[in-house]
Biopython code that builds the backbone (N, CA, C, O; Angstrom):
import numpy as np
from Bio.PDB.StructureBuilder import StructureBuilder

atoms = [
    (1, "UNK", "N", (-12.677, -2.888, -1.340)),
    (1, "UNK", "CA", (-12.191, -1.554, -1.666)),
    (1, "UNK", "C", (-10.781, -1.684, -2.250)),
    (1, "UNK", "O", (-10.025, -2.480, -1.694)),
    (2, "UNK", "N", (-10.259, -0.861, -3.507)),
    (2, "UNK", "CA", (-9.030, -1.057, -3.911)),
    (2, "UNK", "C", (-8.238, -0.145, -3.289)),
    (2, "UNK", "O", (-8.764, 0.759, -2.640)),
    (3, "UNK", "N", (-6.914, -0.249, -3.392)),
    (3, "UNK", "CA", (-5.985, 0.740, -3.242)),
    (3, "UNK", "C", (-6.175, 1.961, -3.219)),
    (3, "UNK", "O", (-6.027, 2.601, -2.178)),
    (4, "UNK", "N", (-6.484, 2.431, -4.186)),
    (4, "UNK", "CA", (-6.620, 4.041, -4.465)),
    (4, "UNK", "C", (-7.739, 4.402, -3.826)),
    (4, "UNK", "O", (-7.497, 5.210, -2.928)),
    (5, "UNK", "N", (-9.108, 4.061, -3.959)),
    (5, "UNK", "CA", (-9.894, 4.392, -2.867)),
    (5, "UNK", "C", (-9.818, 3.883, -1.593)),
    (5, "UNK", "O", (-10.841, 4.103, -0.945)),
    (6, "UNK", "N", (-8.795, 3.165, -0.901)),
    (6, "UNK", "CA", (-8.550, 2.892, 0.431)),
    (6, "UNK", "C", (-7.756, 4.413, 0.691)),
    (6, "UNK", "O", (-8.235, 5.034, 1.640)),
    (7, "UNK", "N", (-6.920, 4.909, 0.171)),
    (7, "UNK", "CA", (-5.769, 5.573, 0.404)),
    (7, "UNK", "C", (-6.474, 7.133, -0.091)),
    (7, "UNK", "O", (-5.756, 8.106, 0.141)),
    (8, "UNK", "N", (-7.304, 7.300, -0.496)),
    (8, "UNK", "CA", (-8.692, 8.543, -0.322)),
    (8, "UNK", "C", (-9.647, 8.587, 0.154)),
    (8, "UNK", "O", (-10.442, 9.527, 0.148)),
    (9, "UNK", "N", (-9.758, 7.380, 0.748)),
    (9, "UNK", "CA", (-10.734, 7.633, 1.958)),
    (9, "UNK", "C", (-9.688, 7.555, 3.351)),
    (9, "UNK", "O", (-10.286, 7.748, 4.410)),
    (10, "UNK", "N", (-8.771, 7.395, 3.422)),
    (10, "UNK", "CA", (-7.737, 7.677, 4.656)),
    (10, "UNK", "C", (-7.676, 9.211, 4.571)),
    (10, "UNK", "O", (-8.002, 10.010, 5.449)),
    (11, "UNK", "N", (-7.202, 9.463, 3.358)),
    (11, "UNK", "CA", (-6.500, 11.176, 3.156)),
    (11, "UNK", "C", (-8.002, 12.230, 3.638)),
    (11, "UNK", "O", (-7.920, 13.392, 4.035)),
    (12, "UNK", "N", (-8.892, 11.684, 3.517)),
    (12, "UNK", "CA", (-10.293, 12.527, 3.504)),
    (12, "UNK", "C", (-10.493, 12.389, 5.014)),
    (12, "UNK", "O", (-10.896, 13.479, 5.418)),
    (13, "UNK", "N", (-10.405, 11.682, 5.831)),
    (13, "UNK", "CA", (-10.634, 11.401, 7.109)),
    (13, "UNK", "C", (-9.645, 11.965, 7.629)),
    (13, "UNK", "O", (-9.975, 12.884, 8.378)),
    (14, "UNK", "N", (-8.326, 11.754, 7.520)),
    (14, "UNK", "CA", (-7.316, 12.855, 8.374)),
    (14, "UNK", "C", (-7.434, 14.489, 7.624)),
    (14, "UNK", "O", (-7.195, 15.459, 8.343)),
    (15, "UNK", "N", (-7.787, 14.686, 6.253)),
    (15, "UNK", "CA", (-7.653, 16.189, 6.543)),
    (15, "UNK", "C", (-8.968, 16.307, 7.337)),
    (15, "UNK", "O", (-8.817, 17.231, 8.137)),
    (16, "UNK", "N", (-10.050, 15.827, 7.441)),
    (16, "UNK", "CA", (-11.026, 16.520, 8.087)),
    (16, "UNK", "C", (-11.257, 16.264, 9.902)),
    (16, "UNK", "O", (-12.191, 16.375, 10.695)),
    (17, "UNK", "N", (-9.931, 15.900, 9.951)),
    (17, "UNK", "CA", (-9.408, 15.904, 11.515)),
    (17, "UNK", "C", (-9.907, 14.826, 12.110)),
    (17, "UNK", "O", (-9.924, 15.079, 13.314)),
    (18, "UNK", "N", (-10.463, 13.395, 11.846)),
    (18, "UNK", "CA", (-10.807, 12.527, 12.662)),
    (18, "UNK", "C", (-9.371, 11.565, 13.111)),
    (18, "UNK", "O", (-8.594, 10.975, 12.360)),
    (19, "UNK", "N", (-9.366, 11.631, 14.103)),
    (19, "UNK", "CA", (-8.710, 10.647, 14.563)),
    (19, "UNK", "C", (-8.208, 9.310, 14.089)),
    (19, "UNK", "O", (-8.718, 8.303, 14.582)),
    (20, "UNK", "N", (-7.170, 9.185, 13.098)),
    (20, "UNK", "CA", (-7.400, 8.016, 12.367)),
    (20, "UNK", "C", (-5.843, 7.239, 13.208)),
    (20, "UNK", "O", (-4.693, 7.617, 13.435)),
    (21, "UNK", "N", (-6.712, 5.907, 13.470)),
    (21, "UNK", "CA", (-5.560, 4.857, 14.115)),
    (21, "UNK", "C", (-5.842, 3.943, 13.811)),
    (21, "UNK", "O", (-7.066, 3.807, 13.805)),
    (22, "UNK", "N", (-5.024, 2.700, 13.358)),
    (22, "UNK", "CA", (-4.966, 1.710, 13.053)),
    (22, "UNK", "C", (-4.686, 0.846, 13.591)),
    (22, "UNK", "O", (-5.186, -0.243, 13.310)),
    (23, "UNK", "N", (-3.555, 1.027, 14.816)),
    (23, "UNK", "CA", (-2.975, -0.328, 15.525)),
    (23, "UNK", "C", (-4.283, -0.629, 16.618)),
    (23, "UNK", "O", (-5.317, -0.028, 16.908)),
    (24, "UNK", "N", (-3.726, -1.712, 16.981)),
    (24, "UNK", "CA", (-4.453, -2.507, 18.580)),
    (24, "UNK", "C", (-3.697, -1.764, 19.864)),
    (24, "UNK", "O", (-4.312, -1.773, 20.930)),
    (25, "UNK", "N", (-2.738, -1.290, 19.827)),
    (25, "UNK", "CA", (-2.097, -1.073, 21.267)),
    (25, "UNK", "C", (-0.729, 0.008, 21.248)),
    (25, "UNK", "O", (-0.125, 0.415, 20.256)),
    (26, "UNK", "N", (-0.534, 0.238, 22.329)),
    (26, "UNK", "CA", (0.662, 0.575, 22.177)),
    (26, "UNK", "C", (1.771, -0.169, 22.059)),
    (26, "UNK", "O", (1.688, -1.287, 22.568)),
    (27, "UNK", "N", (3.082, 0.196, 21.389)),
    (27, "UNK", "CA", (3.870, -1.490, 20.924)),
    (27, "UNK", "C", (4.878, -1.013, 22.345)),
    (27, "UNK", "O", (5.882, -1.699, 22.536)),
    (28, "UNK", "N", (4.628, 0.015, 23.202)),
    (28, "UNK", "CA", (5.460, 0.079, 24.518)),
    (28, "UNK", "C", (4.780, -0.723, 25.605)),
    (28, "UNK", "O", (5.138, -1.798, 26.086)),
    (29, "UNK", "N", (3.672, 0.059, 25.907)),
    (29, "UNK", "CA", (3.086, -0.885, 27.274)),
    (29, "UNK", "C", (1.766, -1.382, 27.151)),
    (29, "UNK", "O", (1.129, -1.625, 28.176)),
    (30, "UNK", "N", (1.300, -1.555, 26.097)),
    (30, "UNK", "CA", (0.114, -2.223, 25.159)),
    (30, "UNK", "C", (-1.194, -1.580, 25.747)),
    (30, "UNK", "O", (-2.114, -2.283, 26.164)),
    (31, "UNK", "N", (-1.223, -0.397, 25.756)),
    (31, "UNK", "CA", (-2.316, 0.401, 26.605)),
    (31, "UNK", "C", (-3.179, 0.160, 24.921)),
    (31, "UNK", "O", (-2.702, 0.200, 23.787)),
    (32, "UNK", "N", (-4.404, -0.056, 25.331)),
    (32, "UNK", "CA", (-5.242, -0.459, 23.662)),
    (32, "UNK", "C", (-6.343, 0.450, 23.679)),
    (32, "UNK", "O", (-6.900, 0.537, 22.585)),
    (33, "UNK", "N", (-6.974, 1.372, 24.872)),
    (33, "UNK", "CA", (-8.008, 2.523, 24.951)),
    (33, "UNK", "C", (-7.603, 3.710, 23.808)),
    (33, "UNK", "O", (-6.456, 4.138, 23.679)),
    (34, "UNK", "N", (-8.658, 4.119, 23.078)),
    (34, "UNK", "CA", (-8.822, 5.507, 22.479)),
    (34, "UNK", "C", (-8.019, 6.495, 23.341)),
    (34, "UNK", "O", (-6.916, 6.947, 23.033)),
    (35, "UNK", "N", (-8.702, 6.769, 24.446)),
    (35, "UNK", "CA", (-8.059, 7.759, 25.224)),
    (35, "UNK", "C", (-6.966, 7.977, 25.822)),
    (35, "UNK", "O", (-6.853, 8.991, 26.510)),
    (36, "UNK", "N", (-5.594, 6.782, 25.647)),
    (36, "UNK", "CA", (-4.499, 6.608, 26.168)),
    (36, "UNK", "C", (-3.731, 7.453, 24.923)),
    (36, "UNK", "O", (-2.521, 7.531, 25.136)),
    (37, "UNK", "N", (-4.079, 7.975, 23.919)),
    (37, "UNK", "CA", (-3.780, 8.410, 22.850)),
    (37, "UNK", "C", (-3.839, 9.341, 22.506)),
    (37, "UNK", "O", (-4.913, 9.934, 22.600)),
    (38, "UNK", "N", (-2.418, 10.125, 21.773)),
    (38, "UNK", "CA", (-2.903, 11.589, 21.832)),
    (38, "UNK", "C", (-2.438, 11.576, 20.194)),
    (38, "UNK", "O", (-1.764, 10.556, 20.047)),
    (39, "UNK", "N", (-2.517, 12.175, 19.153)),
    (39, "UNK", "CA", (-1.706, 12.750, 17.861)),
    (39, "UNK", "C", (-0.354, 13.588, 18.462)),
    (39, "UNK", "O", (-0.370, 14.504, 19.284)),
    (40, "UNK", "N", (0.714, 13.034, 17.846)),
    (40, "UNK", "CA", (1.965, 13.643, 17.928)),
    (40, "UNK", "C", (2.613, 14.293, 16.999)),
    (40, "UNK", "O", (3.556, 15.053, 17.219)),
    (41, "UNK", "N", (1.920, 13.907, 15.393)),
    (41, "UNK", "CA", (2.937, 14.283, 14.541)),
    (41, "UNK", "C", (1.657, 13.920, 13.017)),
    (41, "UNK", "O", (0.759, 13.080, 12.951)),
    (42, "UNK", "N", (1.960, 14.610, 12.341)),
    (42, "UNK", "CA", (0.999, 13.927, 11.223)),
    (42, "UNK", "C", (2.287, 14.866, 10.079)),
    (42, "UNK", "O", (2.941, 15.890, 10.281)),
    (43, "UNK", "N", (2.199, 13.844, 8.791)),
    (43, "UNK", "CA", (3.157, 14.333, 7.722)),
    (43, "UNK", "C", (2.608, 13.600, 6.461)),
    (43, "UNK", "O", (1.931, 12.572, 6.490)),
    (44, "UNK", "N", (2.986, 14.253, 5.393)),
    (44, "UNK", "CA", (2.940, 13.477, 3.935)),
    (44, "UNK", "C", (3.640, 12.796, 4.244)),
    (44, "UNK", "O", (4.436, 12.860, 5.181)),
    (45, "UNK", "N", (3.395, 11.715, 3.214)),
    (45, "UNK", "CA", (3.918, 10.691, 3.071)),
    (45, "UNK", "C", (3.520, 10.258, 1.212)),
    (45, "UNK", "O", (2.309, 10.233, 0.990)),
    (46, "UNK", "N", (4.384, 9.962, 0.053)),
    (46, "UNK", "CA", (4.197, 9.293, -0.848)),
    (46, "UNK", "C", (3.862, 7.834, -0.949)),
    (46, "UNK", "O", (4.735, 7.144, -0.423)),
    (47, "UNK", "N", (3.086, 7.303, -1.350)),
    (47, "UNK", "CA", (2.940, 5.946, -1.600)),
    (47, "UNK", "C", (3.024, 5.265, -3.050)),
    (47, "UNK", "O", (2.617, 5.958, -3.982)),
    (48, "UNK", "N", (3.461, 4.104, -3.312)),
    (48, "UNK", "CA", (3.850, 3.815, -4.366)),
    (48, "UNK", "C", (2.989, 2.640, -4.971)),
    (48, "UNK", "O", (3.710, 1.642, -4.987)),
    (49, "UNK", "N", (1.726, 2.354, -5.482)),
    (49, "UNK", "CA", (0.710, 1.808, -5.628)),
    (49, "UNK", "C", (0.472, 0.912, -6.972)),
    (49, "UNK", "O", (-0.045, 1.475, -7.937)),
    (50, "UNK", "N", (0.805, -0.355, -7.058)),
    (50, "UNK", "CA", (0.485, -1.101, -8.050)),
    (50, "UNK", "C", (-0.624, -1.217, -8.595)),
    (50, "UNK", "O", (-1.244, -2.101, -8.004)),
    (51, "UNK", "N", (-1.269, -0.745, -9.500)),
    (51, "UNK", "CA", (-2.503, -0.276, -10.308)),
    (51, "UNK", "C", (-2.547, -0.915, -11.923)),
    (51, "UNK", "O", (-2.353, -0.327, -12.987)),
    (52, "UNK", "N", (-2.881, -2.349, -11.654)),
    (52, "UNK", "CA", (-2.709, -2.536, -12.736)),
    (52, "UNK", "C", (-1.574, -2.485, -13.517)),
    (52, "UNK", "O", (-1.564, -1.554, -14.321)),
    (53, "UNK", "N", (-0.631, -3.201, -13.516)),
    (53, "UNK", "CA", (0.441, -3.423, -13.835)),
    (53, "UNK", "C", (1.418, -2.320, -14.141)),
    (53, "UNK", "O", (2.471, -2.539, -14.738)),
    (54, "UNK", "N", (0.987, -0.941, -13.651)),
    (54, "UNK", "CA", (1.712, 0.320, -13.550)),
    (54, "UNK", "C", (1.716, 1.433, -12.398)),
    (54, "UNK", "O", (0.605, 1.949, -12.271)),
    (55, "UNK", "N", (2.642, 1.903, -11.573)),
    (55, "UNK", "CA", (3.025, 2.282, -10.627)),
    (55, "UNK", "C", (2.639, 3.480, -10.201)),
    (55, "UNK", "O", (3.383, 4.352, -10.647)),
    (56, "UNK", "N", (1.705, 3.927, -9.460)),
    (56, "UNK", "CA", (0.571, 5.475, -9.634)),
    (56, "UNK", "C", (1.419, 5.866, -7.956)),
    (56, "UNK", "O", (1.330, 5.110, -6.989)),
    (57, "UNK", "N", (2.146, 7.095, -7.949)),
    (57, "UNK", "CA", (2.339, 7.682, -6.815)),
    (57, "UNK", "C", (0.915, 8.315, -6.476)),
    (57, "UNK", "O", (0.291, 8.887, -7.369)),
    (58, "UNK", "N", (0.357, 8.203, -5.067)),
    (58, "UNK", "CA", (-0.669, 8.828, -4.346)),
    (58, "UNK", "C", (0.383, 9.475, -3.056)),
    (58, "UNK", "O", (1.324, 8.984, -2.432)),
    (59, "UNK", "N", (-0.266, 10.744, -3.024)),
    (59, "UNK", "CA", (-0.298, 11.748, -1.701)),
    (59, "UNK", "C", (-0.834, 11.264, -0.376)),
    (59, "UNK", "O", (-2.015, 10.970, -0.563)),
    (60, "UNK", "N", (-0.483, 11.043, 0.916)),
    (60, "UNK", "CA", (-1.557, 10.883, 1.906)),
    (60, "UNK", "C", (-0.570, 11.523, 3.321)),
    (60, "UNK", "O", (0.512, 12.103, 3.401)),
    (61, "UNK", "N", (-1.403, 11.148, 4.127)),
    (61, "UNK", "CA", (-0.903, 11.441, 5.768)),
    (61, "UNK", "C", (-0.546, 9.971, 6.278)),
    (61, "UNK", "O", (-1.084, 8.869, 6.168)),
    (62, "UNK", "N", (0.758, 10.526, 6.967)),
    (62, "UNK", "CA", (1.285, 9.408, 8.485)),
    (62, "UNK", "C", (1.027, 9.877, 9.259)),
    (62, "UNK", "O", (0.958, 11.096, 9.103)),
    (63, "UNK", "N", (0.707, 9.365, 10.576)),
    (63, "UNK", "CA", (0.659, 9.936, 12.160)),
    (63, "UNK", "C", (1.372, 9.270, 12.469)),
    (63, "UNK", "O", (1.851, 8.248, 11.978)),
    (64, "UNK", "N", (1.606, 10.124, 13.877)),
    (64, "UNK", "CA", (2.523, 9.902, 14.497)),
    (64, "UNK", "C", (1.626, 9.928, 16.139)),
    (64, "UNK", "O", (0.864, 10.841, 16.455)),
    (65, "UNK", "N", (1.878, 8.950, 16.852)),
    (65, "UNK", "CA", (0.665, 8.723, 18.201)),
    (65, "UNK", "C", (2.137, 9.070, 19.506)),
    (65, "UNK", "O", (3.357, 8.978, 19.368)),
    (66, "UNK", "N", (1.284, 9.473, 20.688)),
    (66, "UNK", "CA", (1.694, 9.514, 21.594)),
    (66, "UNK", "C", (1.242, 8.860, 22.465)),
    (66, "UNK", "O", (0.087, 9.229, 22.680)),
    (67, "UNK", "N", (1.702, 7.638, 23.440)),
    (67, "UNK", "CA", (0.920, 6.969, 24.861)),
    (67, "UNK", "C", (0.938, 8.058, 25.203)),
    (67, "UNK", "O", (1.684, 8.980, 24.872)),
    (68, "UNK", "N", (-0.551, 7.982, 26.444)),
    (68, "UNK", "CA", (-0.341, 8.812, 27.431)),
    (68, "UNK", "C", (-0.179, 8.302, 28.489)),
    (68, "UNK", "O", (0.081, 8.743, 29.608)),
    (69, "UNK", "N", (-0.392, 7.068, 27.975)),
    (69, "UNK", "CA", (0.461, 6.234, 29.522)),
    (69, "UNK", "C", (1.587, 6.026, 30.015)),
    (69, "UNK", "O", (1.806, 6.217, 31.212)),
    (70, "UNK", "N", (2.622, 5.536, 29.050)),
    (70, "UNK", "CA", (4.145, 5.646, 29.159)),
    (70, "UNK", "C", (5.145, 6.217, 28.254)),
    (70, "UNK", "O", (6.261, 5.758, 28.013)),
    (71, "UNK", "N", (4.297, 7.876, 27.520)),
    (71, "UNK", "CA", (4.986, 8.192, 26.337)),
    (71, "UNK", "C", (5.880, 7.948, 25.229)),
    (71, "UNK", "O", (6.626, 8.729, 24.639)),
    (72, "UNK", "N", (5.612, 6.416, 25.019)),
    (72, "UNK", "CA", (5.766, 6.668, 23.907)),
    (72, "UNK", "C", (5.801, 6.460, 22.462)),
    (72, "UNK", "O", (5.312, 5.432, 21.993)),
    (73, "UNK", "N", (6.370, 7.400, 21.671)),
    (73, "UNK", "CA", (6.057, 7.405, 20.164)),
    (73, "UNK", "C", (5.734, 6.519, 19.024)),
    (73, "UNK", "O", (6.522, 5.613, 18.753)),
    (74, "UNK", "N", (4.904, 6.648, 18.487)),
    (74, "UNK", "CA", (5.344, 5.723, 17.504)),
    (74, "UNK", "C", (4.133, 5.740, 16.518)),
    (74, "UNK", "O", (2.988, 6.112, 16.774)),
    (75, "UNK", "N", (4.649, 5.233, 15.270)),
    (75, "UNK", "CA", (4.137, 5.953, 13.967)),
    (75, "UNK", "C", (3.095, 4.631, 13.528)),
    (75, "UNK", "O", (3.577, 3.503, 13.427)),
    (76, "UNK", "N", (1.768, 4.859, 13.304)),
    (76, "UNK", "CA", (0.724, 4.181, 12.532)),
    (76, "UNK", "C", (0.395, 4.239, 11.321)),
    (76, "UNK", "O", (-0.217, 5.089, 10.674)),
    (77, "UNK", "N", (0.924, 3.109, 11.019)),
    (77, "UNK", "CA", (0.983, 2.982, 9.294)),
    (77, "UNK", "C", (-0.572, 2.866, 8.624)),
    (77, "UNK", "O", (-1.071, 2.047, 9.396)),
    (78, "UNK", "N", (-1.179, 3.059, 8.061)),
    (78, "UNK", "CA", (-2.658, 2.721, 7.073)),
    (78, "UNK", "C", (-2.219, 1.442, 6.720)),
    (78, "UNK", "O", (-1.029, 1.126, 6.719)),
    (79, "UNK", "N", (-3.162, 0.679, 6.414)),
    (79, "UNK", "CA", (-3.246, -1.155, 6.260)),
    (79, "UNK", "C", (-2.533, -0.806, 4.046)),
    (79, "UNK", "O", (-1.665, -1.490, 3.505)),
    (80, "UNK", "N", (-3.049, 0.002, 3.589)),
    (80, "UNK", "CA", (-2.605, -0.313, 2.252)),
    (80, "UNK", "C", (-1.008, 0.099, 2.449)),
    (80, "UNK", "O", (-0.345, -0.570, 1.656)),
    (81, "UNK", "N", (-0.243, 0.905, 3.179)),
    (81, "UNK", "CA", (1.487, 0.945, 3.471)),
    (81, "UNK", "C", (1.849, -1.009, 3.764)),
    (81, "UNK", "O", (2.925, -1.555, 4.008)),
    (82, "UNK", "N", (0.921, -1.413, 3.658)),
    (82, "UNK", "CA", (1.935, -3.196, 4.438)),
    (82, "UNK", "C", (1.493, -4.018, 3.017)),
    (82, "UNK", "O", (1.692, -5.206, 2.759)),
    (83, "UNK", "N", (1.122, -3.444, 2.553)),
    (83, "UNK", "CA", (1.352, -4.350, 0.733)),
    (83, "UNK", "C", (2.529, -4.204, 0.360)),
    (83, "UNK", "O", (3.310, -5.137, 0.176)),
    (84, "UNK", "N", (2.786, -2.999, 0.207)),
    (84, "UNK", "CA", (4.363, -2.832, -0.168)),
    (84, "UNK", "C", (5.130, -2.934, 0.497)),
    (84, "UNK", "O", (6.225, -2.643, 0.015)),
    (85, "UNK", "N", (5.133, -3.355, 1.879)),
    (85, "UNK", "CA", (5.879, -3.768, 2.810)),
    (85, "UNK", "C", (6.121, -4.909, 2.257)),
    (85, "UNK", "O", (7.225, -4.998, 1.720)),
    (86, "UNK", "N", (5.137, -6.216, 2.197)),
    (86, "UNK", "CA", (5.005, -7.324, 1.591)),
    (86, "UNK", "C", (5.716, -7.883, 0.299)),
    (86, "UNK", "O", (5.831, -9.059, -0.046)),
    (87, "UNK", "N", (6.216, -6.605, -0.399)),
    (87, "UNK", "CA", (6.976, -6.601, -1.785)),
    (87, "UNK", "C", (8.634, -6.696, -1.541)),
    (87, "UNK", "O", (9.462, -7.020, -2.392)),
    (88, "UNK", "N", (8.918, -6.285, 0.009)),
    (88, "UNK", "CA", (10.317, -6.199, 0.021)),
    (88, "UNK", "C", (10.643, -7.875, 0.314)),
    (88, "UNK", "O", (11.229, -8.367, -0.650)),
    (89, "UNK", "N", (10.440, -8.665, 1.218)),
    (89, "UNK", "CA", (10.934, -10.045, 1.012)),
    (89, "UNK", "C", (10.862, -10.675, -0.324)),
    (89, "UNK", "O", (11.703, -11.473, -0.738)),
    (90, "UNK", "N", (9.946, -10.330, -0.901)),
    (90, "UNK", "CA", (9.509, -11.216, -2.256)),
    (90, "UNK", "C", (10.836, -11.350, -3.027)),
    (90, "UNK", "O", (11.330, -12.409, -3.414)),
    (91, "UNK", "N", (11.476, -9.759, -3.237)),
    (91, "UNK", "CA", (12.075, -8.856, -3.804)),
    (91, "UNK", "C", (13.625, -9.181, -3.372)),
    (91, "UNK", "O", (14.470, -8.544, -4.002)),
    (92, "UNK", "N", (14.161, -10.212, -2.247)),
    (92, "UNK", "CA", (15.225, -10.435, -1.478)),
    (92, "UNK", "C", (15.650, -9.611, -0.114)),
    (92, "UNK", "O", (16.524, -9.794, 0.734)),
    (93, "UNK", "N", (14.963, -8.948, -0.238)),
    (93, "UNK", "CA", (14.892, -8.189, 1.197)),
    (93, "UNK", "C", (15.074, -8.904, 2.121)),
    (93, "UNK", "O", (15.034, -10.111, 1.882)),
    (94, "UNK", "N", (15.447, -8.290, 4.064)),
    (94, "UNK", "CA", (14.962, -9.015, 4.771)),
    (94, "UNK", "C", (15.227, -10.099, 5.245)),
    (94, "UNK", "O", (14.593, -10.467, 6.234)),
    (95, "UNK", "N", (16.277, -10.962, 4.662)),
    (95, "UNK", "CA", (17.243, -11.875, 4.765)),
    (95, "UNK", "C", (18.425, -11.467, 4.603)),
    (95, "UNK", "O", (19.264, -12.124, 3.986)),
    (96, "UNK", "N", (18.675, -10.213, 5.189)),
    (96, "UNK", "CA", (20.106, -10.088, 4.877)),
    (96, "UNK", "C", (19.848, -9.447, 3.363)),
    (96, "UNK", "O", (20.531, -8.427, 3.284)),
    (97, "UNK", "N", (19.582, -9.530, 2.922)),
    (97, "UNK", "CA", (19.411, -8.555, 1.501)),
    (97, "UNK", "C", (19.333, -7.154, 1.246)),
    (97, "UNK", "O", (18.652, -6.646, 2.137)),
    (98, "UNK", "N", (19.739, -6.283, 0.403)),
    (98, "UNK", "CA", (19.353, -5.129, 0.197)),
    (98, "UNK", "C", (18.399, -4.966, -1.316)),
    (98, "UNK", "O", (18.396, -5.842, -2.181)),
    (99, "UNK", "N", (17.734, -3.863, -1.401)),
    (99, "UNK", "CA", (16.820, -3.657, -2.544)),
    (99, "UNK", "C", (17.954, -2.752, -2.759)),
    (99, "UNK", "O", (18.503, -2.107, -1.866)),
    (100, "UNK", "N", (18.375, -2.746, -4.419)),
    (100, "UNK", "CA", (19.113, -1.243, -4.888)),
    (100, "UNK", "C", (18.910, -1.082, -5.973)),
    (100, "UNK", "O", (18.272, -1.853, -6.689)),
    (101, "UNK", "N", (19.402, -0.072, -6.297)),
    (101, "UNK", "CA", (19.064, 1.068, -7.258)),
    (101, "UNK", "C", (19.892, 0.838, -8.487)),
    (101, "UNK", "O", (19.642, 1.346, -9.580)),
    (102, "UNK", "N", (20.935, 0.005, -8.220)),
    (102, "UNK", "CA", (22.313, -0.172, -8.792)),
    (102, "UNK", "C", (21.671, -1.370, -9.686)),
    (102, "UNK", "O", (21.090, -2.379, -9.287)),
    (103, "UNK", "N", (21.961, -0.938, -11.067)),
    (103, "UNK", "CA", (21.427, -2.294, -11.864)),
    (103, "UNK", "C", (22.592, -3.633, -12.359)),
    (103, "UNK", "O", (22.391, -4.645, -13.030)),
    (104, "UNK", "N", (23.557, -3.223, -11.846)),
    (104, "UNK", "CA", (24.869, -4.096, -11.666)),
    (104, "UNK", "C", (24.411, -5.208, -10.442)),
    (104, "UNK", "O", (24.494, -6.430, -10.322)),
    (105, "UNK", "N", (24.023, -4.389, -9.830)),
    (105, "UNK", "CA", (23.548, -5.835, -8.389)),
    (105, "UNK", "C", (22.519, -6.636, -8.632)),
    (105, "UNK", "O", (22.534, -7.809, -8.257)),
    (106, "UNK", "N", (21.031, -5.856, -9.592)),
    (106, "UNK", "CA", (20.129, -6.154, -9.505)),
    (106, "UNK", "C", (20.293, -7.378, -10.210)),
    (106, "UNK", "O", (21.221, -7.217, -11.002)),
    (107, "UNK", "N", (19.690, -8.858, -10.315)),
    (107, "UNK", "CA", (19.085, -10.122, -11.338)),
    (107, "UNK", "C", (18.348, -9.719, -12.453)),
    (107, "UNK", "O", (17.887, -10.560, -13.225)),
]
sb = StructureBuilder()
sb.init_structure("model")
sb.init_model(0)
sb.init_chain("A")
sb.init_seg("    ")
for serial, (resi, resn, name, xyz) in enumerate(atoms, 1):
    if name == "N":
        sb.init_residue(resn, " ", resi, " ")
    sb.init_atom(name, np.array(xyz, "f"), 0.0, 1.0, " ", f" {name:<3s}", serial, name[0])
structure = sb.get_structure()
């Protein structure tokens, strides 16, 4: 599955209210059951999608989960958000680096 249909079939599953989670556990007290889990927060979110050698903004949802074991928060990313995660070390990130905007800094 590519990008763009990974990231519309996410958006189609949270508007039509299913429960969408991605992690293994909680990253507090690693409770890993469905039911230790509640929705806390759901929001747009832009994504920035390499498509063929040109940059397609897509629309989607973040959640936001609640333990119900030791409350608490924390936000579940969709597996296509950690590609572009993947772009910031490449990029000098992450070592002490910043990404900027400033084309005086940039190489």
């Amino acid at each position: 599955m590519d990008f763009e249909e990974e990231v519309k079939t996410h958006t189609q599953r949270v508007e039509a209210g299913e429960r969408v989670r991605y992690g293994q556990a909680c990253p507090g007290c690693g409770a890993a059951k469905e039911e230790f889990f509640r929705m806390h927060d759901c929001r747009r979110r832009k994504f920035r999608l390499l498509v063929e050698r040109y940059i397609q903004v897509a629309l989607s949802w973040i959640l936001r989960w609640r333990c119900l074991r030791c409350g608490k928060r924390f936000t579940d990313y969709p597996p296509f958000r950690l590609a572009a995660e993947a772009a910031r070390p490449a990029a000098g990130a992450g070592e002490g680096g910043r990404i900027s905007g400033n084309r005086a800094l940039l190489p």
